[in-house]
Every structure is written in structure tokens, then in C-alpha cells.
PDB file of N, CA, C and O in Angstrom, chain B, residues numbered from 101:
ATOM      1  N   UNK B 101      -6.389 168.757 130.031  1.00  0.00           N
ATOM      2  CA  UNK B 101      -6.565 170.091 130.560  1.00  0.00           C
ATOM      3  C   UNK B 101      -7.219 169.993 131.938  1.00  0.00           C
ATOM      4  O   UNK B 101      -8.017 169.070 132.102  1.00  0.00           O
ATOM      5  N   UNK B 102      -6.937 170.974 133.118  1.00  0.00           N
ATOM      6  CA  UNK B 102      -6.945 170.618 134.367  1.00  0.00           C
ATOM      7  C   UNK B 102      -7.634 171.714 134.585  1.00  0.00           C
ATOM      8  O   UNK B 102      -7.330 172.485 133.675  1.00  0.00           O
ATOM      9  N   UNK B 103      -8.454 172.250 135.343  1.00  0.00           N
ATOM     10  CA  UNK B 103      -9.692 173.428 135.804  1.00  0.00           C
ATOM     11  C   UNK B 103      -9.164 173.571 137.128  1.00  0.00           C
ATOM     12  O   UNK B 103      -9.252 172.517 137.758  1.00  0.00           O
ATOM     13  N   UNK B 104      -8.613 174.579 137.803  1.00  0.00           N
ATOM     14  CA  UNK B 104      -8.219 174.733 139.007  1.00  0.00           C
ATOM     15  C   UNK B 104      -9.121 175.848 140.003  1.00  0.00           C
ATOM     16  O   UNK B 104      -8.895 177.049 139.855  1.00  0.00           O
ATOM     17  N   UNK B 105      -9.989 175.460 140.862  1.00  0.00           N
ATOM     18  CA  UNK B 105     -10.753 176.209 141.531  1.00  0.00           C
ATOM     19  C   UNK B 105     -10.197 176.418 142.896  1.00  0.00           C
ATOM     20  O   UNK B 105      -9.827 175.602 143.740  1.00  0.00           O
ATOM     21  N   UNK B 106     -10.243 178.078 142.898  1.00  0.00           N
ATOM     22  CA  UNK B 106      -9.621 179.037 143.978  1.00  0.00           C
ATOM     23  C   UNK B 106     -10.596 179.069 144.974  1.00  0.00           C
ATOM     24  O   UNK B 106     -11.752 179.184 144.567  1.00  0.00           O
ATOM     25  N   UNK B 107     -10.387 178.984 146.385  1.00  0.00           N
ATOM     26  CA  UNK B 107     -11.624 179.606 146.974  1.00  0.00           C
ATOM     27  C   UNK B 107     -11.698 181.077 146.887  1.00  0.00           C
ATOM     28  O   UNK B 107     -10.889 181.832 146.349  1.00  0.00           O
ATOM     29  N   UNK B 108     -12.991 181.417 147.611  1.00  0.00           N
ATOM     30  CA  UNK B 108     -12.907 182.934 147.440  1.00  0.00           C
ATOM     31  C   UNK B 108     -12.412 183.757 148.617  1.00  0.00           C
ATOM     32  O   UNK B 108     -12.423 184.988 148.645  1.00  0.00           O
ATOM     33  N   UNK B 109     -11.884 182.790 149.791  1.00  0.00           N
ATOM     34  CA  UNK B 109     -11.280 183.063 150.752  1.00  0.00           C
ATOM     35  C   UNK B 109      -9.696 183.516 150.350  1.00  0.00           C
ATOM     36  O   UNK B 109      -9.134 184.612 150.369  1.00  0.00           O
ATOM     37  N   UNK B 110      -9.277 182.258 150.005  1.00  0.00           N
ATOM     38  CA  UNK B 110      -7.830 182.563 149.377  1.00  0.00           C
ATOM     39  C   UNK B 110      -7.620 183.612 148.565  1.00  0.00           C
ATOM     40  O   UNK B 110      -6.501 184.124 148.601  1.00  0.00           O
ATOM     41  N   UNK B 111      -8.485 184.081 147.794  1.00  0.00           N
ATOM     42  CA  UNK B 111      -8.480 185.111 146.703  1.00  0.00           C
ATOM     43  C   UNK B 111      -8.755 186.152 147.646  1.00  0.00           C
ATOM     44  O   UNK B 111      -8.007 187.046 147.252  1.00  0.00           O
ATOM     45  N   UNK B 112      -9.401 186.617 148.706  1.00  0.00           N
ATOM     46  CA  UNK B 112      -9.341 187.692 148.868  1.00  0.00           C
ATOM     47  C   UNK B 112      -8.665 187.724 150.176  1.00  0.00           C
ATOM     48  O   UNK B 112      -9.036 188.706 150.819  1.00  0.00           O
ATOM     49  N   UNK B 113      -7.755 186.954 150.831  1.00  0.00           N
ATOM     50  CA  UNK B 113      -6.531 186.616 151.212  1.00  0.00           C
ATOM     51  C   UNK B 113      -5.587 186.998 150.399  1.00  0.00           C
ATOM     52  O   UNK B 113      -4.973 187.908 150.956  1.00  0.00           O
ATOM     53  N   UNK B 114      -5.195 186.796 149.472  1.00  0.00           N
ATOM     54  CA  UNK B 114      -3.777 186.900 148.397  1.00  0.00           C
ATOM     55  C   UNK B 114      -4.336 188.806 148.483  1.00  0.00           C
ATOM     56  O   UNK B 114      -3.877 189.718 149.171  1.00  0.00           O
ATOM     57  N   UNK B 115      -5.243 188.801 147.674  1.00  0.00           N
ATOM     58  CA  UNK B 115      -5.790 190.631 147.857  1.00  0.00           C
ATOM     59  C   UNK B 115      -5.784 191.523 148.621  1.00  0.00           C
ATOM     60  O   UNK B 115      -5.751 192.729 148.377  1.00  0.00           O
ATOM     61  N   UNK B 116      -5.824 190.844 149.882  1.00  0.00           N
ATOM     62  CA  UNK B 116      -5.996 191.895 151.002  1.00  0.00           C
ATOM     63  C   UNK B 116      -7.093 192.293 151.315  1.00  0.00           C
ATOM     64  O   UNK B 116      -7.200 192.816 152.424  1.00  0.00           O
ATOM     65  N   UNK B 117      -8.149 192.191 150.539  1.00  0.00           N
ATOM     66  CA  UNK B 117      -9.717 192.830 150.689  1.00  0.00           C
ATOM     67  C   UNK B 117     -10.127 191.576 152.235  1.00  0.00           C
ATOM     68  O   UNK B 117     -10.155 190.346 152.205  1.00  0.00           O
ATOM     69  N   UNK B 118     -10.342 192.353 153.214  1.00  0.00           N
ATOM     70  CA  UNK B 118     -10.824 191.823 154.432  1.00  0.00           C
ATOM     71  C   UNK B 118     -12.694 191.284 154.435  1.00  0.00           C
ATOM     72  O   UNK B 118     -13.174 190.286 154.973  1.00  0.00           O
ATOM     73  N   UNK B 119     -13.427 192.407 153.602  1.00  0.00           N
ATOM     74  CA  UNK B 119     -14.874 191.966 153.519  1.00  0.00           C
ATOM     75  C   UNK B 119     -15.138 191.629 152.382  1.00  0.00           C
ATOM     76  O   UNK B 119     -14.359 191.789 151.442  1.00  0.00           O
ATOM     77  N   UNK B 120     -16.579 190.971 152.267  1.00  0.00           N
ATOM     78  CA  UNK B 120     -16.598 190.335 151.022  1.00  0.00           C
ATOM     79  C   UNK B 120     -17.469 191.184 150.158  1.00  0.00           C
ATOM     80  O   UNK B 120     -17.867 192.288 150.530  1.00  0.00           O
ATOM     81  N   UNK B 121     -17.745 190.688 149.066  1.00  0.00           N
ATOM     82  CA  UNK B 121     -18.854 191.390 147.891  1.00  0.00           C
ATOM     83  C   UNK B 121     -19.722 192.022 148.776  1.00  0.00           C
ATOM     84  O   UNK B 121     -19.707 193.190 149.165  1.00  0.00           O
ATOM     85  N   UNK B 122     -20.821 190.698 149.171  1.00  0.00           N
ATOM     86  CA  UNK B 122     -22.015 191.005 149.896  1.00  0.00           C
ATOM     87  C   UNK B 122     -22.094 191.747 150.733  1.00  0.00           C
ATOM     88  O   UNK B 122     -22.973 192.598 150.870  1.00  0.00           O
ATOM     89  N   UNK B 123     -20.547 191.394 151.908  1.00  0.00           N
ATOM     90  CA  UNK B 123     -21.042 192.849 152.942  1.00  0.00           C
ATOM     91  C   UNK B 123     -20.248 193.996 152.834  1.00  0.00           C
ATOM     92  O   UNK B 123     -19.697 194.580 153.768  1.00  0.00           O
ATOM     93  N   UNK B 124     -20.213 194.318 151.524  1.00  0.00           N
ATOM     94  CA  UNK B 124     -19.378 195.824 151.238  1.00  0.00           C
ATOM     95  C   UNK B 124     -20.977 196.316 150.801  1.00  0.00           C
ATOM     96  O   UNK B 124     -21.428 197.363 151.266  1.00  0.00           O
ATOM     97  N   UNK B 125     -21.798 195.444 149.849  1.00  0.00           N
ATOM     98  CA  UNK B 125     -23.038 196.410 149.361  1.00  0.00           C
ATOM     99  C   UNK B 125     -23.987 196.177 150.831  1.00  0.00           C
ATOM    100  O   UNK B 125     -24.829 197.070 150.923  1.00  0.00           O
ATOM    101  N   UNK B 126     -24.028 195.347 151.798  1.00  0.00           N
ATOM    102  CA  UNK B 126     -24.462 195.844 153.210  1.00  0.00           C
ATOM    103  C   UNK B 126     -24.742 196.678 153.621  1.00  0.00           C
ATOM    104  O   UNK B 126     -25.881 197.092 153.841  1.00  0.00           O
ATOM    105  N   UNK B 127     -23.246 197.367 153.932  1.00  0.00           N
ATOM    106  CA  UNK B 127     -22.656 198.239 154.526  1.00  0.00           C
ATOM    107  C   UNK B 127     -22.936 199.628 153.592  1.00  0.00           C
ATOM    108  O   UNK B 127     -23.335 200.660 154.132  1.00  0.00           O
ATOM    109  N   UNK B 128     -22.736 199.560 152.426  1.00  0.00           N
ATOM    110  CA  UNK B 128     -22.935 200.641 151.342  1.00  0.00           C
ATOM    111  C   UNK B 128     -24.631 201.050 151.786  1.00  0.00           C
ATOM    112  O   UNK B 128     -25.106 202.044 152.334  1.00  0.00           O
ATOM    113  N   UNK B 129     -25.189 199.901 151.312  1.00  0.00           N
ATOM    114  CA  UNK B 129     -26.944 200.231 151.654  1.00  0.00           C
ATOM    115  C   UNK B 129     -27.262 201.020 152.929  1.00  0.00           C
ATOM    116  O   UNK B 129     -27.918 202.051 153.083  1.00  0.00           O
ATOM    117  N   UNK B 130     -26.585 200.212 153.829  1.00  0.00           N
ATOM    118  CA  UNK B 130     -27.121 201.032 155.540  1.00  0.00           C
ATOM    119  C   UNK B 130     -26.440 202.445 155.415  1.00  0.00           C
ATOM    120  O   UNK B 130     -26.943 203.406 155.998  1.00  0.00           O
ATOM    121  N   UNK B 131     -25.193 202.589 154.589  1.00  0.00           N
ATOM    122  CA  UNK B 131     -24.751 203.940 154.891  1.00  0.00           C
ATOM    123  C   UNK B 131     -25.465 205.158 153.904  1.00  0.00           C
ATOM    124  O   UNK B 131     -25.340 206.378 154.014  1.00  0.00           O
ATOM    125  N   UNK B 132     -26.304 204.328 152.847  1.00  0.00           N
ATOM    126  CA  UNK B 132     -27.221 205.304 151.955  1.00  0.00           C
ATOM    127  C   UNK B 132     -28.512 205.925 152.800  1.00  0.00           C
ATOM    128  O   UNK B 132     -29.105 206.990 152.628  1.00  0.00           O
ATOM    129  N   UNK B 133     -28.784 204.610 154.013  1.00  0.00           N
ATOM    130  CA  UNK B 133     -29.940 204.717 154.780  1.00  0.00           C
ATOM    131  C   UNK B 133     -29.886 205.930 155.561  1.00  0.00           C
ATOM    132  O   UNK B 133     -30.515 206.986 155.485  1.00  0.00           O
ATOM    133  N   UNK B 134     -28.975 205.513 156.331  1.00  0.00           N
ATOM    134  CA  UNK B 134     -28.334 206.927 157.042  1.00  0.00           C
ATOM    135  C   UNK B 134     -28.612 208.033 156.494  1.00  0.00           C
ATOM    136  O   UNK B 134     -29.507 208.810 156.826  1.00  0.00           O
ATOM    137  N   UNK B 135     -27.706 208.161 155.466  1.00  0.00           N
ATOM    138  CA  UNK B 135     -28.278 209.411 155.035  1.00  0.00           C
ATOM    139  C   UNK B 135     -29.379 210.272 154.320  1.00  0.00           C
ATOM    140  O   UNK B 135     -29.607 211.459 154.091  1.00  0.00           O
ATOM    141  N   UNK B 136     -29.942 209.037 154.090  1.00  0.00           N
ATOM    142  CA  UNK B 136     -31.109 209.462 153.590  1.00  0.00           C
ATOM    143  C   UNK B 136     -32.008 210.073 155.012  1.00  0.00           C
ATOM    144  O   UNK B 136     -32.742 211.056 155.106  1.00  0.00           O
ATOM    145  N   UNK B 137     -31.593 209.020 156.054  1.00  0.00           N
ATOM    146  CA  UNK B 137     -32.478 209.187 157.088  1.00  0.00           C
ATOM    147  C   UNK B 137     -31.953 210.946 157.817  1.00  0.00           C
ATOM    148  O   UNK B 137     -32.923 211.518 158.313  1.00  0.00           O
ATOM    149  N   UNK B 138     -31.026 211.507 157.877  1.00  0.00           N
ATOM    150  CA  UNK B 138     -30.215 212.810 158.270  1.00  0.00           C
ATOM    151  C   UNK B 138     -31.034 213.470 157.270  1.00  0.00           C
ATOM    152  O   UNK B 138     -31.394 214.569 157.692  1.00  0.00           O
ATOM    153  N   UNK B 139     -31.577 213.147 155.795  1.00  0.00           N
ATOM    154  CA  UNK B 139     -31.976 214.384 155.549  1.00  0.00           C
ATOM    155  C   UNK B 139     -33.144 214.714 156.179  1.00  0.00           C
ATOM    156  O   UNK B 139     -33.525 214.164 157.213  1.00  0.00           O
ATOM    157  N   UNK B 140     -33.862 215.780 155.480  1.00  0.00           N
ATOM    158  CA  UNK B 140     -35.050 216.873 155.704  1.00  0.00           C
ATOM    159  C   UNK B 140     -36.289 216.196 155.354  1.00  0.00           C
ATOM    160  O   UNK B 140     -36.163 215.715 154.228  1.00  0.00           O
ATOM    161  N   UNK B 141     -37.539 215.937 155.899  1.00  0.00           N
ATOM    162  CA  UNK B 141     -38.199 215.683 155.320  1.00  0.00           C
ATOM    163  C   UNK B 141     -39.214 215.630 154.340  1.00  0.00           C
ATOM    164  O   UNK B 141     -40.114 214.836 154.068  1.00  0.00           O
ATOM    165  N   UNK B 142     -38.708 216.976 153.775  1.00  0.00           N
ATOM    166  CA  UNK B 142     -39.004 217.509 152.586  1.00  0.00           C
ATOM    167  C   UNK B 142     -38.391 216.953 151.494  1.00  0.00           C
ATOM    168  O   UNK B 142     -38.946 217.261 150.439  1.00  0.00           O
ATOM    169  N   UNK B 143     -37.567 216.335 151.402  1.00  0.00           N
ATOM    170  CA  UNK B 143     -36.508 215.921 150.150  1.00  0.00           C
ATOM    171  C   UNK B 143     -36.846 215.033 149.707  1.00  0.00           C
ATOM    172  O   UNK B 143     -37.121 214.129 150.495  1.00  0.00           O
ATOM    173  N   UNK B 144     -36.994 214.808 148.462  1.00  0.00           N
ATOM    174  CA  UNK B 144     -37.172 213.797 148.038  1.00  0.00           C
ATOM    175  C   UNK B 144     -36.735 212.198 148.188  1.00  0.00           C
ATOM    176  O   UNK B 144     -37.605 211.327 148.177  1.00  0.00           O
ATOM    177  N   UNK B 145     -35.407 211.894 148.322  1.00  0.00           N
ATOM    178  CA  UNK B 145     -35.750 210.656 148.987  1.00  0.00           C
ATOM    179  C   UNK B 145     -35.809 210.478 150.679  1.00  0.00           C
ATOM    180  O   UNK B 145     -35.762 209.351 151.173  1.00  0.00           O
ATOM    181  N   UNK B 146     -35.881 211.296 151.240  1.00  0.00           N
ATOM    182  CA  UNK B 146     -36.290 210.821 152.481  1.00  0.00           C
ATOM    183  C   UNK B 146     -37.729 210.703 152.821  1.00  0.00           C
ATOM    184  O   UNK B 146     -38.133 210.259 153.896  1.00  0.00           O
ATOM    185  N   UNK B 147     -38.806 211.302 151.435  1.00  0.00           N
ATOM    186  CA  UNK B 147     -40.195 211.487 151.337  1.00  0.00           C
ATOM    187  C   UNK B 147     -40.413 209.910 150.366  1.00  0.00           C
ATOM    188  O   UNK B 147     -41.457 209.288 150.173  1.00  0.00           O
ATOM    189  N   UNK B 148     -39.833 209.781 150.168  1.00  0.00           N
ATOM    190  CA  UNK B 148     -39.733 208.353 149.456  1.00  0.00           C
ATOM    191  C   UNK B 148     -39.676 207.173 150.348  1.00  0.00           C
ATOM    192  O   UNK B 148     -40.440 206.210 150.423  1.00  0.00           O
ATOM    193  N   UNK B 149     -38.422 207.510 151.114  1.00  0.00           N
ATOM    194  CA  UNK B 149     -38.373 206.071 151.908  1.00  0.00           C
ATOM    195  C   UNK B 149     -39.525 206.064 152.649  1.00  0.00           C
ATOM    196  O   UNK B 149     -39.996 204.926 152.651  1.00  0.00           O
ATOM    197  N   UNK B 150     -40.358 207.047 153.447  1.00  0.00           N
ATOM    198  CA  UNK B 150     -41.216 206.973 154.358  1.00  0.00           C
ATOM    199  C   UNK B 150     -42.466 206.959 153.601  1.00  0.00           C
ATOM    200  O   UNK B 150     -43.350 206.513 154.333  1.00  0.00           O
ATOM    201  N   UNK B 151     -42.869 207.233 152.550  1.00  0.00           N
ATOM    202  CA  UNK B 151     -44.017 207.283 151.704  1.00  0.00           C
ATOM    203  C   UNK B 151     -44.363 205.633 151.850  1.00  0.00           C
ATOM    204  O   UNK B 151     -43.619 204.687 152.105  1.00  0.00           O
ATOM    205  N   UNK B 152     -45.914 205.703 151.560  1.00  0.00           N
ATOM    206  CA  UNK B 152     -46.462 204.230 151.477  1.00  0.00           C
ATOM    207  C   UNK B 152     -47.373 204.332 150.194  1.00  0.00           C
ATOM    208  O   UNK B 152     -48.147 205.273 150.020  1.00  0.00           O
ATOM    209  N   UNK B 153     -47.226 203.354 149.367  1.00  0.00           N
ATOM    210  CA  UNK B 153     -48.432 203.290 148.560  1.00  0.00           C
ATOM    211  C   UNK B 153     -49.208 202.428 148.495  1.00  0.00           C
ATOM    212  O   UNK B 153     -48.974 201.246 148.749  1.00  0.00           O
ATOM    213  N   UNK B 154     -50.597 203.048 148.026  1.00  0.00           N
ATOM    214  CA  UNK B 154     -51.799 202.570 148.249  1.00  0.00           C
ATOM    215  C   UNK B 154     -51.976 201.068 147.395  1.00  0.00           C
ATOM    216  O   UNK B 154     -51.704 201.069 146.194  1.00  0.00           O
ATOM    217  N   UNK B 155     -52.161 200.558 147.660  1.00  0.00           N
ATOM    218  CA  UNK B 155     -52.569 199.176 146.755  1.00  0.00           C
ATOM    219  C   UNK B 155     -52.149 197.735 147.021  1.00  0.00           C
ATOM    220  O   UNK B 155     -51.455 197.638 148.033  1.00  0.00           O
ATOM    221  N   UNK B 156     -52.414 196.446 146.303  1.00  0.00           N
ATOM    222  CA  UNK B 156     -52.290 194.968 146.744  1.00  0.00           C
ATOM    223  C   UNK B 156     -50.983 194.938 145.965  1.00  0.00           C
ATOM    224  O   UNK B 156     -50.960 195.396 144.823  1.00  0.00           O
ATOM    225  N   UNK B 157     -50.042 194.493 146.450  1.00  0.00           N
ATOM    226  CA  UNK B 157     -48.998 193.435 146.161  1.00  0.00           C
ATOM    227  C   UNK B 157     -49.833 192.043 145.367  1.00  0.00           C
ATOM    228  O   UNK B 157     -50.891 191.546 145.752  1.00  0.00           O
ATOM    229  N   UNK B 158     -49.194 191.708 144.438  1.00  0.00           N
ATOM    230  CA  UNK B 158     -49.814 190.695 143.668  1.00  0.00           C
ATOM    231  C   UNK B 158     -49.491 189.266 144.471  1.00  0.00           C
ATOM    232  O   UNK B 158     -48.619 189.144 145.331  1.00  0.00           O
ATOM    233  N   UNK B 159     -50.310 188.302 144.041  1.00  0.00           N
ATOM    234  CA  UNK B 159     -49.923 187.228 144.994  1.00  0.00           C
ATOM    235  C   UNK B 159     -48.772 186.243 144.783  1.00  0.00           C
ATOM    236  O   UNK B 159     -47.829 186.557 144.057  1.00  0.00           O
ATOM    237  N   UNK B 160     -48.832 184.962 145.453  1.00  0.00           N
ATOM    238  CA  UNK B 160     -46.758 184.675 144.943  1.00  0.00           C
ATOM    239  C   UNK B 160     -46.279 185.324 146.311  1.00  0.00           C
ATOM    240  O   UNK B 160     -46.743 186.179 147.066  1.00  0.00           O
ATOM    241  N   UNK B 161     -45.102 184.505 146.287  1.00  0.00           N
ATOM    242  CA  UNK B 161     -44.151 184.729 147.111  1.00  0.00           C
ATOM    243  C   UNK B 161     -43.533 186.385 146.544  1.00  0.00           C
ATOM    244  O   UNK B 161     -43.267 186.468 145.345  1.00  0.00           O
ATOM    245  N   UNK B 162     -43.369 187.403 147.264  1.00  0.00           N
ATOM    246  CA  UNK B 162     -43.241 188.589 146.919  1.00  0.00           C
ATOM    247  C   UNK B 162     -41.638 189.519 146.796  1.00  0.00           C
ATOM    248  O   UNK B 162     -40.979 189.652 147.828  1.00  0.00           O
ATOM    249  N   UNK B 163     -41.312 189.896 145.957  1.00  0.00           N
ATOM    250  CA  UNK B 163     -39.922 190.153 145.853  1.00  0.00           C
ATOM    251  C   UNK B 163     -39.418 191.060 147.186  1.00  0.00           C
ATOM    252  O   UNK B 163     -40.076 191.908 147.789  1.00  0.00           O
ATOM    253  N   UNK B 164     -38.485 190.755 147.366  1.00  0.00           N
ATOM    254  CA  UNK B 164     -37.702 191.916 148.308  1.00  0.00           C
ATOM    255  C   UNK B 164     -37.468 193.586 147.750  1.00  0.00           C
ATOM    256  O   UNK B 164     -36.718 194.066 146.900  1.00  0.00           O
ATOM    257  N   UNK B 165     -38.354 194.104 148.548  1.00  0.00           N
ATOM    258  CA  UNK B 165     -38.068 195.882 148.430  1.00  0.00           C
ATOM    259  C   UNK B 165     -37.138 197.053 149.293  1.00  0.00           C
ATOM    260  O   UNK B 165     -37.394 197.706 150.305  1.00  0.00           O
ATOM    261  N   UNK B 166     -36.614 197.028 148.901  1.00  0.00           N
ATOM    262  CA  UNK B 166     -35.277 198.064 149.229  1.00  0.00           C
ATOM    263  C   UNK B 166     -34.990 197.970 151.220  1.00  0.00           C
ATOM    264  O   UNK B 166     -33.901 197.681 151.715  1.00  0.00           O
ATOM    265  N   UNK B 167     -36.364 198.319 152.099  1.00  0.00           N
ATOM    266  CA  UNK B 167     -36.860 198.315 152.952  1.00  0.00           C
ATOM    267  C   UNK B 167     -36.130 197.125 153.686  1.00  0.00           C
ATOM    268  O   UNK B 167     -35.172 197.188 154.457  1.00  0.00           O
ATOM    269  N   UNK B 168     -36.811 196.059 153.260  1.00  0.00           N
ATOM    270  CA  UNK B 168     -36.638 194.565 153.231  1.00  0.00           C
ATOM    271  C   UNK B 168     -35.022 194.363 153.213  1.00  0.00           C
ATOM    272  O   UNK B 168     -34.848 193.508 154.082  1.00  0.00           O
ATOM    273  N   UNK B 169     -33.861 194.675 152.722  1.00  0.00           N
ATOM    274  CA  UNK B 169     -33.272 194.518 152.586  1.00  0.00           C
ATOM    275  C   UNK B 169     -32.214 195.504 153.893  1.00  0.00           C
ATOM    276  O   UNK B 169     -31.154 195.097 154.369  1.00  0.00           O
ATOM    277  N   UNK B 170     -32.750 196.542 154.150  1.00  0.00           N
ATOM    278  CA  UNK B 170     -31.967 197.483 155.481  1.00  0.00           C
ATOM    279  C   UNK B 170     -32.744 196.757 156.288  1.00  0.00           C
ATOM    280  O   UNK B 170     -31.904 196.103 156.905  1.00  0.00           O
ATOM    281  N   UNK B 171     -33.771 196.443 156.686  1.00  0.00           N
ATOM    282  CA  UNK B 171     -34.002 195.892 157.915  1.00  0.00           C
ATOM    283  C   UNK B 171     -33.519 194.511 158.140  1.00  0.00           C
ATOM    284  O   UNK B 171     -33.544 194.017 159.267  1.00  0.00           O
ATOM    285  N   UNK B 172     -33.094 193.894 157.136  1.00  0.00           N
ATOM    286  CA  UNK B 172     -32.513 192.770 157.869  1.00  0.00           C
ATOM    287  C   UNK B 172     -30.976 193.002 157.949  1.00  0.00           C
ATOM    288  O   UNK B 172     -30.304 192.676 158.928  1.00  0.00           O
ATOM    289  N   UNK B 173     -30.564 193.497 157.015  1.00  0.00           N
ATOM    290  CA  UNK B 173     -28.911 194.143 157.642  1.00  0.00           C
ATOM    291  C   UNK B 173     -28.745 194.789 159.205  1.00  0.00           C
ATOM    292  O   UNK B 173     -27.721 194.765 159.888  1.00  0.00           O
ATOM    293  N   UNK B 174     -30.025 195.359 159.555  1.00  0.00           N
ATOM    294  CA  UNK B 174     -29.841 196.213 160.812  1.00  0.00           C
ATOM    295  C   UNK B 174     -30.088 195.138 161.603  1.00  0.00           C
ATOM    296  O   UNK B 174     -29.224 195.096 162.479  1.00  0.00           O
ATOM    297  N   UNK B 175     -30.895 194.221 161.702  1.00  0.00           N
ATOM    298  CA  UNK B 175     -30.942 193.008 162.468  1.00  0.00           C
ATOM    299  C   UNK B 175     -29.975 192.167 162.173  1.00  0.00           C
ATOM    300  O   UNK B 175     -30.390 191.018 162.328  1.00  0.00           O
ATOM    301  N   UNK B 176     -29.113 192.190 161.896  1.00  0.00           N
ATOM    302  CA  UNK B 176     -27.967 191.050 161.318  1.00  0.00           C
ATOM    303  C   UNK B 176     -26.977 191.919 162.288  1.00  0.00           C
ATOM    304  O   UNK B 176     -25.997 191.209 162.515  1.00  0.00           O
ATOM    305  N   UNK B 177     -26.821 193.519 163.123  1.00  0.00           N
ATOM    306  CA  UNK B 177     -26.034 193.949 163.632  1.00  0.00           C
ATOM    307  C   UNK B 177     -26.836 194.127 165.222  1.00  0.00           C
ATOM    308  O   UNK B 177     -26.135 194.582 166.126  1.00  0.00           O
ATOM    309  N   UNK B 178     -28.169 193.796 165.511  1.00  0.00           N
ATOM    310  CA  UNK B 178     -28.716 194.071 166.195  1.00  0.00           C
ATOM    311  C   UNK B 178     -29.297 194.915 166.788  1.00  0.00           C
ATOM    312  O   UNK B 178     -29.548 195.038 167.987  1.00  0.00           O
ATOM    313  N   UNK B 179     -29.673 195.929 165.348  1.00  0.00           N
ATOM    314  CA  UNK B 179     -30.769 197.314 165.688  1.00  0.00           C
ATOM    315  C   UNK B 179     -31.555 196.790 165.142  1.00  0.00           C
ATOM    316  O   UNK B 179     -31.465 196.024 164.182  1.00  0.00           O
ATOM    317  N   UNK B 180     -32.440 197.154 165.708  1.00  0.00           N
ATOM    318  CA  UNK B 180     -34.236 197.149 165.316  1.00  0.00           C
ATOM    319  C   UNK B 180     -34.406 198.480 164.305  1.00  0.00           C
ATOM    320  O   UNK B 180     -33.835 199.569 164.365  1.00  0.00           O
ATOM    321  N   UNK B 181     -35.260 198.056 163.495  1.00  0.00           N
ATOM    322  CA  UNK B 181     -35.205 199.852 162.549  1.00  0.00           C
ATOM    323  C   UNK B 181     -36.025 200.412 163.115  1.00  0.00           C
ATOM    324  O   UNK B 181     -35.826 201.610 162.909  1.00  0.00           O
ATOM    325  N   UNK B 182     -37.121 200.240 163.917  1.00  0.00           N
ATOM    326  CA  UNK B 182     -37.629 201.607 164.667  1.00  0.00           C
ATOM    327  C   UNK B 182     -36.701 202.510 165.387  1.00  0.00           C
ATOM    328  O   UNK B 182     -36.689 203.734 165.255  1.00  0.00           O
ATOM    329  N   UNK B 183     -35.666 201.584 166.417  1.00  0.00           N
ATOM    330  CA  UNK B 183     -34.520 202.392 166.892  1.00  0.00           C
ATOM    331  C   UNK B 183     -33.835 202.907 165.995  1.00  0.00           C
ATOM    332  O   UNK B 183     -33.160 203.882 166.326  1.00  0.00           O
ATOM    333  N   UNK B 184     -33.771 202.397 164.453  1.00  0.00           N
ATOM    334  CA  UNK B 184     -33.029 203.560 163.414  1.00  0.00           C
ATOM    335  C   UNK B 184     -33.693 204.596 163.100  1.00  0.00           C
ATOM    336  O   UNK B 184     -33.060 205.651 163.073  1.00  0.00           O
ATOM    337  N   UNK B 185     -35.062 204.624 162.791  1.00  0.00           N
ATOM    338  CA  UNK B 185     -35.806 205.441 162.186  1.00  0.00           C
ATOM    339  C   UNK B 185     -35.794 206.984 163.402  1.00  0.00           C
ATOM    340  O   UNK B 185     -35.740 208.176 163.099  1.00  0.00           O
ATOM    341  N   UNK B 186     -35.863 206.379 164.702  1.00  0.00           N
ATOM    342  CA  UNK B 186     -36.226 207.385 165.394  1.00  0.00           C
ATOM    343  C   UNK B 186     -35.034 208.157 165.909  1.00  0.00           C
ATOM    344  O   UNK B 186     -35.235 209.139 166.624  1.00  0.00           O
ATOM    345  N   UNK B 187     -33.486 207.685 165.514  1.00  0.00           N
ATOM    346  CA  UNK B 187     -32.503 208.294 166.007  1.00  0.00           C
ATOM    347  C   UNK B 187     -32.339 209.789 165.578  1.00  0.00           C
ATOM    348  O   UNK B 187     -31.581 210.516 166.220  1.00  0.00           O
ATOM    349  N   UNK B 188     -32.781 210.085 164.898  1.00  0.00           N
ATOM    350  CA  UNK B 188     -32.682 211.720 163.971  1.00  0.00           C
ATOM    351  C   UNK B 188     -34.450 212.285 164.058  1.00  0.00           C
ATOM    352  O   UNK B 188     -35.063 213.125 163.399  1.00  0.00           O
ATOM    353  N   UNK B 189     -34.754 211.613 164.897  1.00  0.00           N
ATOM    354  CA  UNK B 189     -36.248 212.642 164.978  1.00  0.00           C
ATOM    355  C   UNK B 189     -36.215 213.450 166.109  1.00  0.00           C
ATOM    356  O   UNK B 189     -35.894 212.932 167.178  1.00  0.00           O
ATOM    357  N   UNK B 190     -36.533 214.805 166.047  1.00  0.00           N
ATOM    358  CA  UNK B 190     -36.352 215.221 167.142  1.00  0.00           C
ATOM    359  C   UNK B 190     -37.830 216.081 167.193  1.00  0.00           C
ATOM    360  O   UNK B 190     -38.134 216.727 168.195  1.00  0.00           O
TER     361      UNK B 190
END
């Protein structure tokens, strides 16, 4: 019996899908950002994303938080997230 391994290039070659897993949920994340960031700042998650809470992070290398994860997508395209944050403030 013979195990035949596809790349995942070829596979999404034969498919047609041009981007991959990772940067479809990228792209998904920054476009949740967005809009979170367009809303009001009354709403609940746009009072969320900007909210801080009080207290220590435990010690250890520390997990990645939501935050963590749009700001390096926006640097992976070459915005800084202050230039995101402040595009809808008026």
C-alpha cells in the first residue's frame, strides 16, 4: 500500500481557490475590525475592542489576544494600527 501526498499548492490549483486557509481568516479578521471600528462608540463591541482591563497577565510566555492578531495582519500589509484606529475618528 502506497500513501500519496498532494501539496497544498496543487490542491488548491486543481480548485481554483487563489488564497489560502490562513489568509482568508486574515482577511475575514481585518474585515470584522473594520467594522467594528465604523461602529458607534456606544456599541458594544466597539466598547469592547477599546476597553482595557485592569489587572496582571499571569507569567509564561503569554497567549495571543484578538488585538495581537489584527495588528500584525495590518503590519504584514503595512498599516500601523494607530493609522487604523484613527481613520473613522472624527
Amino acid at each position: 500500500m502506497y500513501i500519496i501526498f498532494i501539496k497544498n499548492e496543487k490542491t488548491r490549483e486543481e480548485l481554483g481557490a487563489e488564497e489560502t486557509v490562513t489568509e482568508k481568516i486574515k482577511r475575514r479578521i481585518l474585515t470584522w475590525f473594520g467594522q467594528v471600528e465604523k461602529m458607534e462608540g456606544k456599541r458594544l463591541p466597539n466598547a469592547a475592542l477599546r476597553g482595557h482591563i485592569r489587572g496582571e497577565r499571569s507569567r509564561g510566555r503569554q497567549r495571543k489576544r484578538w488585538m495581537d492578531n489584527v495588528r500584525e495582519d495590518l503590519e504584514e500589509r503595512g498599516i500601523q494600527l494607530s493609522t487604523a484606529f484613527g481613520k473613522n475618528q472624527e
